[in-house]
C-alpha positions as CSV (number, residue, x, y, z in Angstrom):
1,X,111.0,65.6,41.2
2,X,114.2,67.0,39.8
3,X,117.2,64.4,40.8
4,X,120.4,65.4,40.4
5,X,123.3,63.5,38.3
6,X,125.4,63.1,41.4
7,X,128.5,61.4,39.6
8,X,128.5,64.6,37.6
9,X,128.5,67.0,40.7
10,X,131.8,64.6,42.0
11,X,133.4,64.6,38.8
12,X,132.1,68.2,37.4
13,X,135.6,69.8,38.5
14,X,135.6,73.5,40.4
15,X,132.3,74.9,38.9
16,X,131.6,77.8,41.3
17,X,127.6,76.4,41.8
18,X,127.2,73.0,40.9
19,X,123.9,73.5,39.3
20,X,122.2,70.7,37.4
21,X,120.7,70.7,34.6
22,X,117.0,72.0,35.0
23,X,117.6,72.7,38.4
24,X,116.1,76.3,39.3
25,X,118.2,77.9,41.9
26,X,117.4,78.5,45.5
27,X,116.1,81.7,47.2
28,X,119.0,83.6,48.3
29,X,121.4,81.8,45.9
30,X,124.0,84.7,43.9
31,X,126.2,84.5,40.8
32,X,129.3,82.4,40.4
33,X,132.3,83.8,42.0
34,X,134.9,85.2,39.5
35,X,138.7,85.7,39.9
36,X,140.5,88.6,40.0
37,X,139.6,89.6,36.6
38,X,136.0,89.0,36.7
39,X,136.0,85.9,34.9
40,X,134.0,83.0,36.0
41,X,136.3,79.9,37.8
42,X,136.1,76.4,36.2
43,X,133.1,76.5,34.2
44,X,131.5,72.7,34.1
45,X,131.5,70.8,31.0
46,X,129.5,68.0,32.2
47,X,132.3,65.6,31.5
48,X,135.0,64.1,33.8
49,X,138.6,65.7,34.0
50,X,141.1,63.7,32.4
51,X,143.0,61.5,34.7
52,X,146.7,63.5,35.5
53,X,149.4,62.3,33.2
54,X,152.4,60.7,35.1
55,X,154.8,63.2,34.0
56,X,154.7,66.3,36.0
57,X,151.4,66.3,37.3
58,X,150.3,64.6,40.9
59,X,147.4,64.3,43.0
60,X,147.2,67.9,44.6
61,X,146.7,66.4,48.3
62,X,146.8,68.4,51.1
63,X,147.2,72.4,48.9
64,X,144.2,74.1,50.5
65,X,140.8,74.7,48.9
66,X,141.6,78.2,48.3
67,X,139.9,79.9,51.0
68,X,142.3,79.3,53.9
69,X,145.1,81.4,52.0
70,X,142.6,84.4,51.0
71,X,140.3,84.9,54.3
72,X,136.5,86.1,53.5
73,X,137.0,89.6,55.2
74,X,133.3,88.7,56.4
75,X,130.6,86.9,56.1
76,X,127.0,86.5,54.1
77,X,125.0,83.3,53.5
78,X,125.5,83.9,50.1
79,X,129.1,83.7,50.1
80,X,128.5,80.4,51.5
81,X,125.5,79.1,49.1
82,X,127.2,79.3,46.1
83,X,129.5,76.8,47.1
84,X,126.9,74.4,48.4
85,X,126.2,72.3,44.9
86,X,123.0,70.7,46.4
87,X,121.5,73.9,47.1
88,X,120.6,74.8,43.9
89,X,118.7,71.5,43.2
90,X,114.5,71.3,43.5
91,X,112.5,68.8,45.4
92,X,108.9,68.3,43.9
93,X,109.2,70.9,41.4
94,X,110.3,73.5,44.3
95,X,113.6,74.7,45.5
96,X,115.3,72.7,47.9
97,X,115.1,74.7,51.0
98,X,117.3,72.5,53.5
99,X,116.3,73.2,57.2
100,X,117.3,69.7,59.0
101,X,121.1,70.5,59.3
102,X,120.7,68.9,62.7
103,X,120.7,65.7,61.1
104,X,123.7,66.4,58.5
105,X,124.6,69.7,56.6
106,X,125.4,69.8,52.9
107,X,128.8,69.5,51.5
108,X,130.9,72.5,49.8
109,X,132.3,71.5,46.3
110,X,135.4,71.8,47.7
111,X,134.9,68.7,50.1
112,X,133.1,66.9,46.9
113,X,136.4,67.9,44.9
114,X,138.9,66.6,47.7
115,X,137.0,63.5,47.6
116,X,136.9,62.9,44.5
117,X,140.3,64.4,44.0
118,X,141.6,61.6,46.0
119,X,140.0,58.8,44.5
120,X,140.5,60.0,41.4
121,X,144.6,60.7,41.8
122,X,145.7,59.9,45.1
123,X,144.0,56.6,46.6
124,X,146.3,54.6,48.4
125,X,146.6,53.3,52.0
126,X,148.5,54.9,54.7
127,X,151.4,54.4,57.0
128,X,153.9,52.5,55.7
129,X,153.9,52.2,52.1
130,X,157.4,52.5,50.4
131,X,155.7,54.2,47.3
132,X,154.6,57.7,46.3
133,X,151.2,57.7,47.0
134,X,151.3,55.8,49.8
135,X,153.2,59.0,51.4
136,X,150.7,60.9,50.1
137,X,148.0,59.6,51.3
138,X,149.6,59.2,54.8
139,X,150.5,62.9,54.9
140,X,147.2,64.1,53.6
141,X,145.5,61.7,56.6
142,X,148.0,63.1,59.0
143,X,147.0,66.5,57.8
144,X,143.8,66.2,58.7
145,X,144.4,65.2,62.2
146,X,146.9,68.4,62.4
147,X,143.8,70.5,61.2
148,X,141.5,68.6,63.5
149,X,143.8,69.8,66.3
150,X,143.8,73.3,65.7
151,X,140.1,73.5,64.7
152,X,139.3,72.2,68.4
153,X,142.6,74.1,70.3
154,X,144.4,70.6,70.7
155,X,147.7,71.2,71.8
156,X,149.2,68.3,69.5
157,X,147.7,66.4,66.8
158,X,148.8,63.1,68.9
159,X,146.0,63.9,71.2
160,X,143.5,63.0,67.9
161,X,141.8,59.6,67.3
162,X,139.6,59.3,64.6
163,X,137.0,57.6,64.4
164,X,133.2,57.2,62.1
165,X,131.6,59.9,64.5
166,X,130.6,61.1,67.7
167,X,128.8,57.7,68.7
168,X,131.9,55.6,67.7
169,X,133.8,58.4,69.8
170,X,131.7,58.0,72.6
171,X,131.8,54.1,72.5
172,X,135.1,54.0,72.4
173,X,135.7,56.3,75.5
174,X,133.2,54.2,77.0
175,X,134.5,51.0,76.4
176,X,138.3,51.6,76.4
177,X,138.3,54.1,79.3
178,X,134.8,53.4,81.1
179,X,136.0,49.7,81.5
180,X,139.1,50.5,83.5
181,X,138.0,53.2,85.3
182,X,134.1,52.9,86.4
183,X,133.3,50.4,89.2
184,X,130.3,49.1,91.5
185,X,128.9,52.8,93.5
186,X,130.4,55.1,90.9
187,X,128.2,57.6,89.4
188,X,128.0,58.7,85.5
189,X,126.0,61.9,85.5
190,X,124.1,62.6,82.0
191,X,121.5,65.4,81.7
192,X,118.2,64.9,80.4
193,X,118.9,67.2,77.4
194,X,121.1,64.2,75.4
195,X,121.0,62.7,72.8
196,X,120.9,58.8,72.5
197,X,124.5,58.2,71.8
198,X,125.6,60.1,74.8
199,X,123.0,58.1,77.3
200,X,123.1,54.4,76.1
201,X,127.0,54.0,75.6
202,X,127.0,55.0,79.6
203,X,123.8,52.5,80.6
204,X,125.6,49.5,79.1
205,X,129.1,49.8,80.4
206,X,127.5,50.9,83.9
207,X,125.7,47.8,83.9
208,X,129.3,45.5,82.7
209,X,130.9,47.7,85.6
210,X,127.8,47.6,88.2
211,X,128.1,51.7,87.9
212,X,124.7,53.9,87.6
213,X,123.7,56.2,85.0
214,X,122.5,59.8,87.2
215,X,120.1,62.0,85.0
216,X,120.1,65.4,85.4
217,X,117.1,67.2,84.7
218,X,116.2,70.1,83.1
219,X,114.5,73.1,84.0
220,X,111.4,74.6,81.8
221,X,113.5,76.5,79.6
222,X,115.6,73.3,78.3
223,X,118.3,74.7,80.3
224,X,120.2,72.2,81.9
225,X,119.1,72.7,86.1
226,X,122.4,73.8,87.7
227,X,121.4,73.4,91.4
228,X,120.4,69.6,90.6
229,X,123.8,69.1,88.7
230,X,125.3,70.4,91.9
231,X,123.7,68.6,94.1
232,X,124.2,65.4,92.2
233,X,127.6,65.6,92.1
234,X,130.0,63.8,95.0
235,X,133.0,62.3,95.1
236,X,131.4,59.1,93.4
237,X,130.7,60.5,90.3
238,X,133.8,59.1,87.9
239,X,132.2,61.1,84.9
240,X,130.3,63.6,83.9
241,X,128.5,63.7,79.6
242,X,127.2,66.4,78.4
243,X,126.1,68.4,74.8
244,X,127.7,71.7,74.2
245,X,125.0,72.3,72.1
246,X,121.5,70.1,72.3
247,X,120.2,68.9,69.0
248,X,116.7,69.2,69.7
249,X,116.1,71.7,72.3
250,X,119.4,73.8,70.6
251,X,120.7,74.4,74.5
252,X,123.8,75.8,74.9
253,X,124.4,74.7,78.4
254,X,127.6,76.4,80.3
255,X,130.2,73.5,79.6
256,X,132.8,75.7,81.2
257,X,131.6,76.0,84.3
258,X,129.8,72.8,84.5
259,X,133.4,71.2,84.0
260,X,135.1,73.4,86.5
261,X,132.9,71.8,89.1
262,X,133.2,68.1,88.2
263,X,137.1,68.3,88.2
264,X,136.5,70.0,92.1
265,X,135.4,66.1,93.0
266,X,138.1,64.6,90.2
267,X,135.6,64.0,87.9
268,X,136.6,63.4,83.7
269,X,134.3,65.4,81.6
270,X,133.0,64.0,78.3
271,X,131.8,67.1,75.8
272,X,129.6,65.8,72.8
273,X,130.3,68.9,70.8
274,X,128.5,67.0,67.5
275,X,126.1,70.1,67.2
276,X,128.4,72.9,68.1
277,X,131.3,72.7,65.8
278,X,129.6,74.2,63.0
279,X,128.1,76.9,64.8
280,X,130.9,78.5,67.0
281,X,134.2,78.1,67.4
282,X,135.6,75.4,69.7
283,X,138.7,75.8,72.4
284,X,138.7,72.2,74.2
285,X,142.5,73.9,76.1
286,X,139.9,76.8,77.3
287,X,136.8,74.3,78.4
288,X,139.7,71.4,80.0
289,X,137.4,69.1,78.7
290,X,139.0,66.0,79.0
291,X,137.2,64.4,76.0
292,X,135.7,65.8,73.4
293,X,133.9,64.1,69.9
294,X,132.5,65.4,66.9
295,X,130.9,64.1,63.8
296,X,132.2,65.5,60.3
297,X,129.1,64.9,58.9
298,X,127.5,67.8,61.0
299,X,130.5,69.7,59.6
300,X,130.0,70.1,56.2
301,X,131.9,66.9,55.9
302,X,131.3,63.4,54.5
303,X,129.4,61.0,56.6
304,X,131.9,58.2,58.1
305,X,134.0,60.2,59.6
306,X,134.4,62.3,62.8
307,X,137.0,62.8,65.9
308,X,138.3,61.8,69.5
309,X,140.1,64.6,71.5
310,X,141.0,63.0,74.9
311,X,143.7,64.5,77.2
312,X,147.2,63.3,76.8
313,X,147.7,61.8,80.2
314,X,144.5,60.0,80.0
315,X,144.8,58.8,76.3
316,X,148.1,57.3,77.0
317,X,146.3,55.1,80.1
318,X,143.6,53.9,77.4
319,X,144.0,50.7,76.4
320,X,142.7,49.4,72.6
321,X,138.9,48.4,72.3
322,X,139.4,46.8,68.8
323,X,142.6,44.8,67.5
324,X,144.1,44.1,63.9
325,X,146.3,46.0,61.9
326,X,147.5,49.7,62.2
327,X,147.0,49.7,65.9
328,X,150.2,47.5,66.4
329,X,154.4,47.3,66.3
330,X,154.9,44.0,66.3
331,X,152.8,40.2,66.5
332,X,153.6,37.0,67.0
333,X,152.1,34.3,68.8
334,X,154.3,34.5,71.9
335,X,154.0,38.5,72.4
336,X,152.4,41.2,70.5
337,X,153.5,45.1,71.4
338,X,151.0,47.7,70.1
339,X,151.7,51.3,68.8
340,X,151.6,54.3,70.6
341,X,148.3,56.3,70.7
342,X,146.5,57.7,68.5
343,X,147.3,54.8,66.4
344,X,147.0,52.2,69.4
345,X,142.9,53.3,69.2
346,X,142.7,53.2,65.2
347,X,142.2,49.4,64.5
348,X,142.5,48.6,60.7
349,X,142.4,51.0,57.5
350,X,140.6,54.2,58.8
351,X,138.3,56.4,56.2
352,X,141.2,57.7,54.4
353,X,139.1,59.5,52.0
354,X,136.9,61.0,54.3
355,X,139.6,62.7,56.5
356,X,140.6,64.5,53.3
357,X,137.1,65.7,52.8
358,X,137.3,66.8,56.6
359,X,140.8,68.5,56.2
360,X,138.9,70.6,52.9
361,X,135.5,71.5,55.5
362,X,137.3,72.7,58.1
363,X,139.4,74.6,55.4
364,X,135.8,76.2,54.0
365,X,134.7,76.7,57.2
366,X,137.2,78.6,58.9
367,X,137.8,80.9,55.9
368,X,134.7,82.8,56.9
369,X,134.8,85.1,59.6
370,X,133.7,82.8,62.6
371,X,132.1,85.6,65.0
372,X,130.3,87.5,62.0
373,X,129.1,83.2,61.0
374,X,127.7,83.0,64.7
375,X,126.3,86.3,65.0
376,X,124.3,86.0,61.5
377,X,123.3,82.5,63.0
378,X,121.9,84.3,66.2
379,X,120.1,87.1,64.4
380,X,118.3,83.9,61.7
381,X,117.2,82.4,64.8
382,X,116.0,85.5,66.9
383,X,114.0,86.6,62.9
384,X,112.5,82.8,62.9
385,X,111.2,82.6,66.3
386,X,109.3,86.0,65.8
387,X,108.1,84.7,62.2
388,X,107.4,81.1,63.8
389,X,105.0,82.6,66.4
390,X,102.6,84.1,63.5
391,X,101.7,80.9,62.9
392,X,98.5,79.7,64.7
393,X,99.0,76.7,67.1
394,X,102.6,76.3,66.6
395,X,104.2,75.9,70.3
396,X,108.5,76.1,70.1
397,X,109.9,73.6,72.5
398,X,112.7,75.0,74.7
399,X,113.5,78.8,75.1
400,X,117.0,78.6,77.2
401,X,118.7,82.0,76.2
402,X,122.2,80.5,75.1
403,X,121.0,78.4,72.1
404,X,121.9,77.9,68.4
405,X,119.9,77.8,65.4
406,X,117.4,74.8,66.5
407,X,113.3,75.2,66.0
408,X,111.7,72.1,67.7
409,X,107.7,72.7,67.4
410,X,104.5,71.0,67.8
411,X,101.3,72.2,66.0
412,X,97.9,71.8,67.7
413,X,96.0,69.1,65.5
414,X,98.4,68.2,63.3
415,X,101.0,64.8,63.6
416,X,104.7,65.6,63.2
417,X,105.0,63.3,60.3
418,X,101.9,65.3,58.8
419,X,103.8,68.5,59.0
420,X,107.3,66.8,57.6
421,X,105.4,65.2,54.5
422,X,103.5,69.3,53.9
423,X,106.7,71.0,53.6
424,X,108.2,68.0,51.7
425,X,106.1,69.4,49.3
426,X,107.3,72.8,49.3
427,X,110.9,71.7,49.1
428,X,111.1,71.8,52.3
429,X,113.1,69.3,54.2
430,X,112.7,69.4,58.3
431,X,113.4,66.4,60.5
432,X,110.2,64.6,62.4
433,X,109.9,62.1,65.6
434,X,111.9,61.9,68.6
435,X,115.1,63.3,67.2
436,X,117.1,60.4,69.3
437,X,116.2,62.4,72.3
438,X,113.5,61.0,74.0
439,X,114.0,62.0,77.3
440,X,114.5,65.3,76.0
441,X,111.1,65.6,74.5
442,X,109.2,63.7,77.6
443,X,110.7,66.4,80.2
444,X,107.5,68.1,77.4
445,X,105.5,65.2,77.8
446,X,106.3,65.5,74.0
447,X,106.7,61.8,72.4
448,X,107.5,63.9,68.5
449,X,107.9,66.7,67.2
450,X,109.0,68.8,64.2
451,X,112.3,70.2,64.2
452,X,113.6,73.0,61.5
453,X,117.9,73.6,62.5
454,X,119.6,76.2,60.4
455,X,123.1,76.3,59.2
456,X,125.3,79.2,57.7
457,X,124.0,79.5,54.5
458,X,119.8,79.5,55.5
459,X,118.2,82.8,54.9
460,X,115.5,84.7,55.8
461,X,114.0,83.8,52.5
462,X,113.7,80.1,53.4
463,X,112.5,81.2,57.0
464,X,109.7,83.1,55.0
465,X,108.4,80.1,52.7
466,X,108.4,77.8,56.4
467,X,106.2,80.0,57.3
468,X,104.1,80.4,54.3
469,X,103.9,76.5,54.2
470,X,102.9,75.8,57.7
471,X,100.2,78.6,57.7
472,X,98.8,76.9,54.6
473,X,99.1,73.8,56.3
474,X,96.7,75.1,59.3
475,X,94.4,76.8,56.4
476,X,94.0,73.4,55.0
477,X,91.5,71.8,57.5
């Protein structure tokens, strides 16, 4: 097995592919990108920059990656592999073909750069410092929750709280907002299709509050059942929690719509858009969601870090679910007075570093053409599921027609585990077991199962050698 010298990918500077040494690239990978002139950018010399001299030269901060002032007039996955370092890296003497972006998706160099830009340059804490890079690493965090705002269609970067991801998010809705506003008789309505962190957040404050937890089931497709949502709704249900995109059946249930109706009975709405954001664009104004979380890490972001959008009017009734620093104007032992929000719900020194890596993904991301991204997606899917059904014994789970780029199969004989461990040996890397979905998969009478979930830059290519894997796999017995 070929491992990678990650220090070198942080430190290697703005080499256009990141490949390490003896590292054979991946199917579908293309050349360095060149400037203007043709010439290769930032070849890698394998050592770290030098640190920036004091005179003249500062931490770069919040300047974008590069793509956000020169738009992609399109889109191919190649545009997008060659900025994916990890890509170009084997596993077991094969090229890594990554197909559990479900789970996390890879990182762009120019996240890896930011990160290590900051660290490197800029690392300091935020909000008030009296020094230089204390106001630099303020505005690049505040930066961040300006572009966190306009990635999702907030109307102010106020209505932002970050947080480590979309469980944290949903915890802290839970806790901070469930506690005040559920109460013995109300009704929390979850489908069937979520994951974990959007069902077990609501079972433990309905059980401090005396509420109940409402499943909502599914019908055969993995759609979400839309007469049984109806019908379960009343003017006891406080809140409704739901995936705009499922991560194991890939369900993209009408969130719209589904919202509309809760807010007839005065309902909140809770969107878990952890697998959407990297797949289509967002518009939380357009869904009047009144809460919506994300995890960065599905974003092409680091891990750590992810986002709270809550309404104004209802994050300003939210009181704080975790005390200390940051979160406060003034303490002493007679009275303490506490900041306004988002700050009020951002206890203690938040992952500085990892907002600037957000601030740089959402920069990568949305210099692509986001319609031609979700339209290569759908056609990578439709290809797959054809190519998937050549194989002999391989059942798809789920088959609602709104879905994104999620493959969750069993095959007859063989253990999921089995079938994760075969491909591991191909290079192929696929998530296996209950995908924190359980009730998702027993609506199958499914306890596990393989899933394969495509991102941006998969290609047909690495669709092909799934394939060519798993039919050797069923050849084998």
């Amino acid at each position: 097995m070929t491992t990678p010298d990650l220090l070198g990918l942080a430190l290697a500077g703005p080499d256009a592919t990141g490949v390490p040494t003896g590292a054979a690239p991946a199917t579908g990978a293309t050349a360095p990108p060149t400037t203007a002139a043709g010439a290769t950018t930032g070849a890698t010399t394998g050592a770290p920059a030098p640190a920036p001299e004091s005179a003249g030269h500062t931490w770069p901060g919040t300047a974008p990656t590069g793509r956000q002032s020169s738009r992609q007039p399109s889109f191919t996955p190649e545009l997008a592999r060659r900025d994916i370092p990890i890509l170009h890296r084997t596993v077991n003497g094969k090229p890594l073909v990554w197909l559990d972006n479900g789970a996390t998706t890879q990182k762009p160099r120019q996240v890896i750069e930011a990160v290590s830009g900051f660290y490197g340059a800029g690392n300091s804490n935020i909000h008030r410092g009296a020094h230089t890079m204390a106001r630099e690493a303020t505005e690049a965090y505040e930066a961040g929750r300006a572009a966190v705002a306009r990635f999702l269609g907030a109307g102010s970067p106020d209505e932002i709280v970050f947080a480590r991801g979309t469980t944290e998010a949903i915890n802290l809705v839970a806790q901070s907002w469930g506690r005040a506003n559920l109460g013995p008789g109300d009704d929390i309505l979850v489908p069937v299709l979520e994951h974990h962190s959007n069902i077990v957040p609501w079972q433990m404050v309905a059980k401090e509050t005396r509420a109940r937890v409402v499943p909502v089931p599914l019908r055969p497709d993995g759609q979400i059942d839309l007469d049984a949502y109806a019908d379960r709704l009343s003017m006891r249900t406080r809140l409704v929690a739901l995936s705009q995109a499922s991560n194991v059946l890939g369900t993209v249930p009408p969130v719209k719509e589904m919202t509309a109706l809760a807010h007839r009975y005065r309902a909140k709405v809770l969107v878990d858009g952890a697998q959407a954001v990297a797949h289509f664009p967002v518009d939380v104004a357009d869904l009047d969601a009144d809460f919506y979380v994300f995890s960065g890490h599905k974003l092409f972001a680091p891990t750590g870090i992810g986002a709270l959008y809550a309404k104004p009017e209802i994050l300003r009734t939210m009181a704080p679910w975790q005390g200390g620093g940051n979160m406060i104007e003034s303490v002493s032992f007679d009275r303490t007075s506490y900041a306004p929000v988002p700050h009020l719900l951002e206890a203690g020194t938040g992952h500085i570093a990892g907002v600037v890596g957000l601030l740089a993904a959402i920069d990568w991301l949305t210099g692509f053409d986001r319609p031609a991204v979700a339209a290569y997606e759908t056609e990578l899917l439709a290809y797959a599921q054809q190519a998937l059904a050549a194989v002999p014994g391989l059942d798809l789970i789920g088959s609602a027609a709104d879905r994104i780029a999620v493959l969750t199969f069993t095959m007859a004989g063989h253990d999921p585990g089995r079938i994760a461990e075969w491909l591991d040996r191909d290079g192929i890397a696929v998530r296996a077991g209950h995908h924190c979905a359980q009730p998702a998969l027993a609506h199958y009478g499914l306890e596990s199962a393989a899933r394969a979930s495509l991102a941006l830059y998969n290609t047909p290519e690495e669709v092909d050698q799934l394939v060519a894997s798993l039919q050797r796999l069923q050849q084998s017995d």
